[in-house]
MARRO-211250 format. One record per residue (C-alpha): x, y, z; residue in three letters; residue number from 1. Coordinates in nm, 4 decimals, always signed. Layout:
# residues N
REC         X         Y         Z  res    n
REC         X         Y         Z  ALA  NUM
...
This chain:
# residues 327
REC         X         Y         Z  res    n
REC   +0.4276   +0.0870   -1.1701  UNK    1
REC   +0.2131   +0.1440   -1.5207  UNK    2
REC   +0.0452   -0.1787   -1.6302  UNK    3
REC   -0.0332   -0.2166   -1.9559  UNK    4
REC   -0.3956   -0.3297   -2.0212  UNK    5
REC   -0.3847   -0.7457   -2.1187  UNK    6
REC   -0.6632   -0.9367   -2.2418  UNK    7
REC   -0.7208   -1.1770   -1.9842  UNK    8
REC   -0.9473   -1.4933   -2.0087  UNK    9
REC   -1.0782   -1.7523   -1.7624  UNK   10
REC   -1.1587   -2.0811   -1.8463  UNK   11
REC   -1.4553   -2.1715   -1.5880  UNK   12
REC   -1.7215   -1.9555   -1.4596  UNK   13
REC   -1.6751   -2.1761   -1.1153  UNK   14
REC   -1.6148   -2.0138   -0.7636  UNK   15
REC   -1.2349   -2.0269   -0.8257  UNK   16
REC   -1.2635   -1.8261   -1.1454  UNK   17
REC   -1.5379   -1.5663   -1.1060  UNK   18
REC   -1.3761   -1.4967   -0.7505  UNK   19
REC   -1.0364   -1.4456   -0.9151  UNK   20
REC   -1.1876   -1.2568   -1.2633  UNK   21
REC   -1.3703   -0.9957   -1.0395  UNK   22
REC   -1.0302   -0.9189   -0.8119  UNK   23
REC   -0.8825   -0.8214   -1.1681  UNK   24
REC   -1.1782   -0.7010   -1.3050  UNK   25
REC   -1.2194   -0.4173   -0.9895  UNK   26
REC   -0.7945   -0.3188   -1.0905  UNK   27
REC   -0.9750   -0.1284   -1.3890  UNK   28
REC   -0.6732   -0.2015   -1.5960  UNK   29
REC   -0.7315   -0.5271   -1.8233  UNK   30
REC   -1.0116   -0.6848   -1.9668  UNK   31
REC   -1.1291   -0.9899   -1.8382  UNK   32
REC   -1.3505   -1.2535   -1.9896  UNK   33
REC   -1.5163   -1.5455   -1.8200  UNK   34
REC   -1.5815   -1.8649   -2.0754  UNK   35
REC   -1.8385   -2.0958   -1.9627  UNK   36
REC   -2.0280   -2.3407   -2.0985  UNK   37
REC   -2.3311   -2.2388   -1.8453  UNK   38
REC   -2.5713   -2.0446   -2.0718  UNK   39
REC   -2.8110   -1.9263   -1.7415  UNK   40
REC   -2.4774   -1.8286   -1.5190  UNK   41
REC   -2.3076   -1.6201   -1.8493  UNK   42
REC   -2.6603   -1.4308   -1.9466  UNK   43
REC   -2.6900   -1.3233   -1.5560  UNK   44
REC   -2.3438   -1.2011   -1.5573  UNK   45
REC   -2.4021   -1.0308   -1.8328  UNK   46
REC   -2.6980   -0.8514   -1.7798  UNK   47
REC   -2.7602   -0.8284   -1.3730  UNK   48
REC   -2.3766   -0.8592   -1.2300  UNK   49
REC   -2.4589   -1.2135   -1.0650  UNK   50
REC   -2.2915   -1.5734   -1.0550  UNK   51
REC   -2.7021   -1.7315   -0.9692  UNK   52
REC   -2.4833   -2.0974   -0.9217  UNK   53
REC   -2.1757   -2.0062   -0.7163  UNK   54
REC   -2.2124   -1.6294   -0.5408  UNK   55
REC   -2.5989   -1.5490   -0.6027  UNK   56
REC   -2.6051   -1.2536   -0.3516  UNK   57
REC   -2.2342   -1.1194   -0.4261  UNK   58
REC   -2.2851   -0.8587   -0.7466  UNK   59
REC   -1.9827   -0.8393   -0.9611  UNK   60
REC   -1.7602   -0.5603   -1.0849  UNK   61
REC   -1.9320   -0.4319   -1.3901  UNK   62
REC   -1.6496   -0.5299   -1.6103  UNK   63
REC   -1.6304   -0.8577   -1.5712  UNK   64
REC   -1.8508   -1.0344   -1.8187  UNK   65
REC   -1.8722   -1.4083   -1.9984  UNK   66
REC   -1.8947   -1.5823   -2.2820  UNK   67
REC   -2.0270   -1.9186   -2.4031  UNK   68
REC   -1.8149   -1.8603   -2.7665  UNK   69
REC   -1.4909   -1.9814   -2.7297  UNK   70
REC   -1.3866   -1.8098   -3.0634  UNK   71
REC   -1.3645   -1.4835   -2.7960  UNK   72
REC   -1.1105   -1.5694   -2.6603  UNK   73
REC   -0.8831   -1.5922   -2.9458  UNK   74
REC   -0.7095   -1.2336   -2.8607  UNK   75
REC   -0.5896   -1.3118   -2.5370  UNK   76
REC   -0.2921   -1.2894   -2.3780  UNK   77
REC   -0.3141   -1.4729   -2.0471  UNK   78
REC   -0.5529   -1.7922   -2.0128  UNK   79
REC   -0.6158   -1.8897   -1.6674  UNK   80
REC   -0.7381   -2.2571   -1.6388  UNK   81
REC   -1.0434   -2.2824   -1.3764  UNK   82
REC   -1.2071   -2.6168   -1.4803  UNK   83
REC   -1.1599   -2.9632   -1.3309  UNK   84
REC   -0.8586   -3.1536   -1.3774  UNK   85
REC   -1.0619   -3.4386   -1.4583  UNK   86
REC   -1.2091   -3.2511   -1.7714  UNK   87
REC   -0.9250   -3.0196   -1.8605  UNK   88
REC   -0.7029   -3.1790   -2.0992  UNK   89
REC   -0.9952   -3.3098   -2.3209  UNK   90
REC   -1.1676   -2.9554   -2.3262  UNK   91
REC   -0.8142   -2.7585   -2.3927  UNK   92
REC   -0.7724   -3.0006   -2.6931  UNK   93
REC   -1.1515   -2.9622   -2.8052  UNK   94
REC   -1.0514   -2.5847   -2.8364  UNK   95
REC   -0.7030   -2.5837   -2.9541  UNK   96
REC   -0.7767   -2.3858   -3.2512  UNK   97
REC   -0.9308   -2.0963   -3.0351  UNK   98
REC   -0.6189   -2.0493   -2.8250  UNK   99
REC   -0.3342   -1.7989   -2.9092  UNK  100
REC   -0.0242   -1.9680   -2.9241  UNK  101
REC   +0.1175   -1.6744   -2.7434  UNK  102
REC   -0.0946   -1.6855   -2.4773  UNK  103
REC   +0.0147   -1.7872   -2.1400  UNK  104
REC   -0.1638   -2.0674   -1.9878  UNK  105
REC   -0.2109   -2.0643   -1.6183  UNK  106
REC   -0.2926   -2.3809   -1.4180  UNK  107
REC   -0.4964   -2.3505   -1.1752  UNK  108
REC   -0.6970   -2.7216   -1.1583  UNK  109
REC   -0.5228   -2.9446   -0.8881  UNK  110
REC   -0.4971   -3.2637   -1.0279  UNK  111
REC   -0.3706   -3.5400   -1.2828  UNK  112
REC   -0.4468   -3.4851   -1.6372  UNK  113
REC   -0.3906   -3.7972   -1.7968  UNK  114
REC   -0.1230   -4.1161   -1.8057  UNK  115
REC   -0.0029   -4.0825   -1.4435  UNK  116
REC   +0.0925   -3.6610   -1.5830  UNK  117
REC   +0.0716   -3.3987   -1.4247  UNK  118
REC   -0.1487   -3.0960   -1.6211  UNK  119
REC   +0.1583   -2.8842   -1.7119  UNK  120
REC   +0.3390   -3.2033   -1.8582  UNK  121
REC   +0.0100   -3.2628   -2.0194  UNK  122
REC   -0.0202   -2.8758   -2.1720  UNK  123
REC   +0.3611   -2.8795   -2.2567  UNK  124
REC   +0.2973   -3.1736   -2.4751  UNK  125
REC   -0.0132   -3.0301   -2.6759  UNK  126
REC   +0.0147   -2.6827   -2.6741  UNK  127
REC   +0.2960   -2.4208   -2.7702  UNK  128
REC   +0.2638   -2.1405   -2.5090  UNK  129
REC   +0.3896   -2.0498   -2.2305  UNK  130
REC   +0.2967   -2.2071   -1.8871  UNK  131
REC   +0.2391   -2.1958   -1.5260  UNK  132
REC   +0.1110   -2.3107   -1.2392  UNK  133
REC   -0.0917   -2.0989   -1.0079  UNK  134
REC   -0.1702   -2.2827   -0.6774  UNK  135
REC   -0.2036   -2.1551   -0.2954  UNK  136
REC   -0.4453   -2.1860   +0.0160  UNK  137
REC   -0.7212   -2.0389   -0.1400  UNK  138
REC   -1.1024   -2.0931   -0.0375  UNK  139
REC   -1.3303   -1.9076   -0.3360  UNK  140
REC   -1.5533   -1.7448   -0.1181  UNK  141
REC   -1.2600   -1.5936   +0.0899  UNK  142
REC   -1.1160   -1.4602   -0.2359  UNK  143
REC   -1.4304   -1.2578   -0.3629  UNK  144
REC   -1.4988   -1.1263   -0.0440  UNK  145
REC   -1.1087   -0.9703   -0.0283  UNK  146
REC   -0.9819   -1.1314   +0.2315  UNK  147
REC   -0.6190   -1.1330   +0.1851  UNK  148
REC   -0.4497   -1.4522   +0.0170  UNK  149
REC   -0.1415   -1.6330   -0.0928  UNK  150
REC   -0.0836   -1.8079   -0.4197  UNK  151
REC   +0.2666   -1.9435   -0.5461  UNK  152
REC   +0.3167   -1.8911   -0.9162  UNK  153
REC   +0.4865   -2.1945   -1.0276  UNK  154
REC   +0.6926   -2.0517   -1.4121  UNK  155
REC   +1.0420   -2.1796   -1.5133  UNK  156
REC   +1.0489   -1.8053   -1.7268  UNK  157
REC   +1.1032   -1.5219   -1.5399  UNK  158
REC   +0.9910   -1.3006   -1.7400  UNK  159
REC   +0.6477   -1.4814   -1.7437  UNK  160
REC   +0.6355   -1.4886   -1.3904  UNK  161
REC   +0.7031   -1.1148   -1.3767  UNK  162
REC   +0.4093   -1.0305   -1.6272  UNK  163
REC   +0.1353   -1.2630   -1.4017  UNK  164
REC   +0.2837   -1.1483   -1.0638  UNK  165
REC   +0.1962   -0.7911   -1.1979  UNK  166
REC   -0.1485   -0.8529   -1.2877  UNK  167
REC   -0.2589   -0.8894   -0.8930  UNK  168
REC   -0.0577   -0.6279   -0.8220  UNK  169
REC   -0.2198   -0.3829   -0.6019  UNK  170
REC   -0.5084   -0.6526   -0.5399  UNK  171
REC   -0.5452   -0.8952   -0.2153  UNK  172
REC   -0.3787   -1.1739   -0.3814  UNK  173
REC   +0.0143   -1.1970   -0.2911  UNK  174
REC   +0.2825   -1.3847   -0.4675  UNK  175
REC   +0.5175   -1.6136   -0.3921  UNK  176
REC   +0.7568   -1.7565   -0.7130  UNK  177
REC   +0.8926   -2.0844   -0.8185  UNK  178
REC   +1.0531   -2.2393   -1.0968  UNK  179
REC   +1.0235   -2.5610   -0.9697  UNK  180
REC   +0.6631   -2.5698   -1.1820  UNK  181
REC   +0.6113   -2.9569   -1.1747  UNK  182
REC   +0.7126   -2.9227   -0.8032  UNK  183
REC   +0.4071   -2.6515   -0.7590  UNK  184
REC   +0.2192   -2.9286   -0.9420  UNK  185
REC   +0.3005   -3.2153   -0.7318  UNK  186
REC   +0.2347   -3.0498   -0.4157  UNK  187
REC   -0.1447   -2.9355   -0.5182  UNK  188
REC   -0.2297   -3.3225   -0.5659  UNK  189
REC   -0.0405   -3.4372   -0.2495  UNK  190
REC   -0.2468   -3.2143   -0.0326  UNK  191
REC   -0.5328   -3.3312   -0.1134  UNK  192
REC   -0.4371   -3.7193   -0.0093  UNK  193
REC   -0.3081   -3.5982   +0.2989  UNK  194
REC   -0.6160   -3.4315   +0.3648  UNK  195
REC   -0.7653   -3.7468   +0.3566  UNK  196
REC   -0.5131   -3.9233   +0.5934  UNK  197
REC   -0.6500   -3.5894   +0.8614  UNK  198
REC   -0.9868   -3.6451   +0.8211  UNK  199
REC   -0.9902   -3.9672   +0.8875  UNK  200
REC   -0.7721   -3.8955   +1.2351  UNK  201
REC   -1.0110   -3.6359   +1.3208  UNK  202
REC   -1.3337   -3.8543   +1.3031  UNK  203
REC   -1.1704   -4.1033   +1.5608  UNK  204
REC   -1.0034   -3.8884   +1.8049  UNK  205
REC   -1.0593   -3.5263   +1.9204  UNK  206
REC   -0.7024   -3.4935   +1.9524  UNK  207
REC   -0.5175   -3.2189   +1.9210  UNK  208
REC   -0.1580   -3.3900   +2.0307  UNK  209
REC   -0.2585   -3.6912   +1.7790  UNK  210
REC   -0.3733   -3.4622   +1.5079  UNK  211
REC   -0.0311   -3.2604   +1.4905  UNK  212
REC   +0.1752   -3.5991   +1.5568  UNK  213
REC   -0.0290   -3.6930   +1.2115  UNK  214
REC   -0.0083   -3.3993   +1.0396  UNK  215
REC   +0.4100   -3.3970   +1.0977  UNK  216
REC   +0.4083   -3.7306   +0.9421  UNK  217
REC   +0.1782   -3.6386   +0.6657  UNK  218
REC   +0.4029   -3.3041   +0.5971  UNK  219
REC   +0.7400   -3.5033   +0.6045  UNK  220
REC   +0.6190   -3.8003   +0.3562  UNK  221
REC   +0.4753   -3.5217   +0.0911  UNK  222
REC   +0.8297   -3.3883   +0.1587  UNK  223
REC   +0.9685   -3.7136   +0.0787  UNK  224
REC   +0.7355   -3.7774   -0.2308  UNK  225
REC   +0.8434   -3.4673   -0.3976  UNK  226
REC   +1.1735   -3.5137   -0.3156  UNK  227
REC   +1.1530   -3.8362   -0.5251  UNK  228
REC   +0.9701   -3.6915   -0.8232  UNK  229
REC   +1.2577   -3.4324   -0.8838  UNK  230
REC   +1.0754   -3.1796   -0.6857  UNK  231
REC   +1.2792   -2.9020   -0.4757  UNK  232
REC   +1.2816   -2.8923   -0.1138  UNK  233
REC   +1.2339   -2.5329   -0.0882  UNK  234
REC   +0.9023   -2.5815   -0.2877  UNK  235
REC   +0.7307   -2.7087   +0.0145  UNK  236
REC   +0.7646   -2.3952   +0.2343  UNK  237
REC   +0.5694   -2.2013   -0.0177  UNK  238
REC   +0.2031   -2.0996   -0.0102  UNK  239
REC   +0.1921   -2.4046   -0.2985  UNK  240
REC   +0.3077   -2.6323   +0.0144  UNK  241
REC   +0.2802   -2.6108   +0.3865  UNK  242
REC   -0.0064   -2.3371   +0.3323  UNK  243
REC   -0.2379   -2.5497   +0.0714  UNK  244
REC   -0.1758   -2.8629   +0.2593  UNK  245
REC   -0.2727   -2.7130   +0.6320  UNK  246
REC   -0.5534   -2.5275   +0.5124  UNK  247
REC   -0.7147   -2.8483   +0.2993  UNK  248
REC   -0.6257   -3.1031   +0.5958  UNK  249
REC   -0.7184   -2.8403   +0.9249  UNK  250
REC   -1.0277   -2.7085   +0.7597  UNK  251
REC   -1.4045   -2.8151   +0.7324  UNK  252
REC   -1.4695   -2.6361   +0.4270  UNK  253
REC   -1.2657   -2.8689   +0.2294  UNK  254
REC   -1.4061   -3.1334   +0.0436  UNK  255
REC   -1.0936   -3.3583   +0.0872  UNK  256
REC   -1.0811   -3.3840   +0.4483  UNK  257
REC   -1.4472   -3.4192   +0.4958  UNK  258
REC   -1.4068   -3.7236   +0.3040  UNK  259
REC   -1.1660   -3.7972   +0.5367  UNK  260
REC   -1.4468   -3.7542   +0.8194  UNK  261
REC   -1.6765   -3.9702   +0.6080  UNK  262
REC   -1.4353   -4.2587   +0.5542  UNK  263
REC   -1.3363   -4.2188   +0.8985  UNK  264
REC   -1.6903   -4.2528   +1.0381  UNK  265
REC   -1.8134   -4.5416   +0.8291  UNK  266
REC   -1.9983   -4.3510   +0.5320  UNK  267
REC   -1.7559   -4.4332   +0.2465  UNK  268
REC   -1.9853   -4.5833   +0.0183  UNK  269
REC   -1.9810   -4.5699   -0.3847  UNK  270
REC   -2.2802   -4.3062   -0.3155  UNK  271
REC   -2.1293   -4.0614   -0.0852  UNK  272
REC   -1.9592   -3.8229   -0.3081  UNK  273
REC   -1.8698   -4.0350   -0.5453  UNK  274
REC   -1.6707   -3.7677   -0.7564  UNK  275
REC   -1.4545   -3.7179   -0.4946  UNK  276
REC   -1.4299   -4.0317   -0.4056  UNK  277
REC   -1.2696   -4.1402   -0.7585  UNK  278
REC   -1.0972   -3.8694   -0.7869  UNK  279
REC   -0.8965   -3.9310   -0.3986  UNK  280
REC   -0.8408   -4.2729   -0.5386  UNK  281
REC   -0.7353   -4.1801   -0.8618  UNK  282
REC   -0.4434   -4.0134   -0.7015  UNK  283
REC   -0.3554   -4.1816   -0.4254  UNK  284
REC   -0.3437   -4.4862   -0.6734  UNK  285
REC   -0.0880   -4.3537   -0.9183  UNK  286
REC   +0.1385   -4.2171   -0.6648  UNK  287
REC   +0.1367   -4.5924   -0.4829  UNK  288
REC   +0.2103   -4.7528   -0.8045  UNK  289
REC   +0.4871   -4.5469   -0.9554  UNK  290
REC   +0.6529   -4.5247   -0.6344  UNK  291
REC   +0.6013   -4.9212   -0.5556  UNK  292
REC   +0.8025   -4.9735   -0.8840  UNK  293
REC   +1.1091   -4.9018   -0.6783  UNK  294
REC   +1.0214   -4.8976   -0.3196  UNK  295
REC   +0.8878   -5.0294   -0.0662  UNK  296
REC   +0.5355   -4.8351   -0.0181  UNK  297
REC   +0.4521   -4.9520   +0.3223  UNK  298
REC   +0.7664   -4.8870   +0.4908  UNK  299
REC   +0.9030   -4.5174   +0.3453  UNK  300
REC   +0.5333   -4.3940   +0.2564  UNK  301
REC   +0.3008   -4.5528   +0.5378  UNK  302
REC   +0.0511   -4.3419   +0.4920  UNK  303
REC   -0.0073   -4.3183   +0.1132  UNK  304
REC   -0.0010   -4.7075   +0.1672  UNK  305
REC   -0.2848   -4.7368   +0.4162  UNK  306
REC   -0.4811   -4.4772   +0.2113  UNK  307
REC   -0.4040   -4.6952   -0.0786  UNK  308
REC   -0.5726   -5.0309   +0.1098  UNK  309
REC   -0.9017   -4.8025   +0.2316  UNK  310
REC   -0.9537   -4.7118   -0.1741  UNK  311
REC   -0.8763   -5.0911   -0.2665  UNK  312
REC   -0.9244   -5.3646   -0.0036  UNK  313
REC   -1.1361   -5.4611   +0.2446  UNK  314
REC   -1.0082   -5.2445   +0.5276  UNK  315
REC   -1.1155   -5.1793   +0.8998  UNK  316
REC   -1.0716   -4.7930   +0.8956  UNK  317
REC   -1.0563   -4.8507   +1.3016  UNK  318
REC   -0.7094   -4.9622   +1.2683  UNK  319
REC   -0.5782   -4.6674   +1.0444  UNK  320
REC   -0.4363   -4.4982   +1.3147  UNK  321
REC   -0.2643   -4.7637   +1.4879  UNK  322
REC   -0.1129   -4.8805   +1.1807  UNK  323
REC   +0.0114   -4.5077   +1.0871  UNK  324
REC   +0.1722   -4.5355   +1.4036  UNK  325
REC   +0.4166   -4.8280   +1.3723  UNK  326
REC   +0.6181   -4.6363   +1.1728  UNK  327
């Protein structure tokens, strides 16, 4: 099928999106455009092919190139969002007069934007266009180096979903589709709590039986969390779900689990990541308390309520598992 050449632009010169510009950029059908706000990582783009920060020995396709103007991207027609979710909303709304109102805007930040919200509740509030969510079990490096991968496209139109889906056709990305949006949402902040919950498992016991005993548990209460935001079941067997949440809780490479391992070991101090650290009890924080408003935390969510004492009490992290296990 024909593609017709789009003018695509990607928020964040990060490993997420200069991994996913250059897979377009090597289709040789649209133009893409990396905005930054990294002077030294947009001139070396530019003029040698290299991300010096995040792939300093990869060289890009020669089409790919960055910006630091954000008045560039004013012609496009798809906006992917590649920036932290702790930053987001406040940078979209510093640049609301650069952005089309035609343009679709593409999630791909895993996190809260702001007032217990979601980012696509947060975008649908401020901005006009048309939105989605992008979100799958996707490791950066894996991505640039073409190694097949799955992403859900999370778009209540159709016909939206259609014209993204297209765009990595013929690449190594593959689609799955929902229009459960918030749903695709949800999931990509769940994950990353249950991660946690894994990591912490893992750093007592070398346990395969006890780690999949955990992991069940974990998988059936972000089943039961979404289920109580309005989410759809069928959400969870997508790449969105059961494939982001095994890869981020099963694998060392991700930074949520290996806080896990650092928690679980005795290292969570205020100076060990501290980022992360916020950001895991950010989350974990605002699902306790809007769920607590009706239920009982402890008893239908054990484990977001044990994760919720680590971030907040004084809490012997040798009892975590023990305590999981009573329920």
């Amino acid at each position: 099928m024909t593609q017709n050449p789009l003018n695509i632009s990607i928020i964040g010169a990060g490993t997420i999106g200069t991994a996913l510009g250059n897979i377009i950029a090597e289709t040789e059908i649209h133009r893409v455009l990396l905005l930054s706000i990294e002077e030294q990582v947009v001139d070396s783009i530019n003029s040698e092919g290299l991300n010096p920060k995040y792939f300093p020995t990869l060289h890009l396709y020669p089409s790919l190139k960055a910006t630091t103007e954000t008045e560039k991207i004013e012609d496009s027609d798809i906006i992917f969002l590649a920036i932290p979710s702790g930053v987001l909303m406040d940078y979209m709304l510093s640049i609301r007069s650069h952005i089309p109102a035609g343009a679709i805007l593409v999630n791909l930040a895993k996190g809260f934007g702001s007032e217990h919200k979601t980012i696509i509740s947060c975008l649908k509030e401020a901005f006009p266009n048309p939105l989605c969510s992008m979100k799958g079990p996707s490791f950066a490096r894996e991505i640039i180096n073409k190694v097949p991968t799955g992403f859900t496209i999370g778009c209540m139109d159709p016909a939206v979903g259609d014209i993204l889906s297209a765009v990595f056709q013929g690449t190594t990305i593959f689609i799955d589709r929902s229009d459960d949006i918030e749903g695709v949402e949800m999931l990509s902040i769940l994950k990353n709590i249950y991660a946690i919950c894994l990591g912490i498992v893992d750093a007592h016991f070398n346990s395969p039986n006890l780690r999949f005993l955990v992991l069940t548990k974990a998988f059936n209460e972000m089943r039961k969390i979404l289920l109580h935001f309005n989410g759809k079941e069928e959400t969870i067997f997508k790449y969105c779900g059961y494939g982001d949440f095994t890869l981020t809780a099963l694998n060392d490479l991700s930074r949520n689990r290996t806080l896990g391992l650092l928690i679980g070991k005795g290292f969570f101090t205020e100076h060990v990541s501290h980022e992360l650290v916020l950001e895991g009890k950010m989350a974990v924080n605002i699902f306790y308390e809007e769920i607590s408003r009706i239920l009982d935390v402890r008893k239908e969510f054990p484990i977001i309520g044990e994760l919720y004492k680590i971030f907040n009490t004084r809490y012997d992290v040798s009892a975590f598992v023990s305590n999981l296990l009573v329920f």
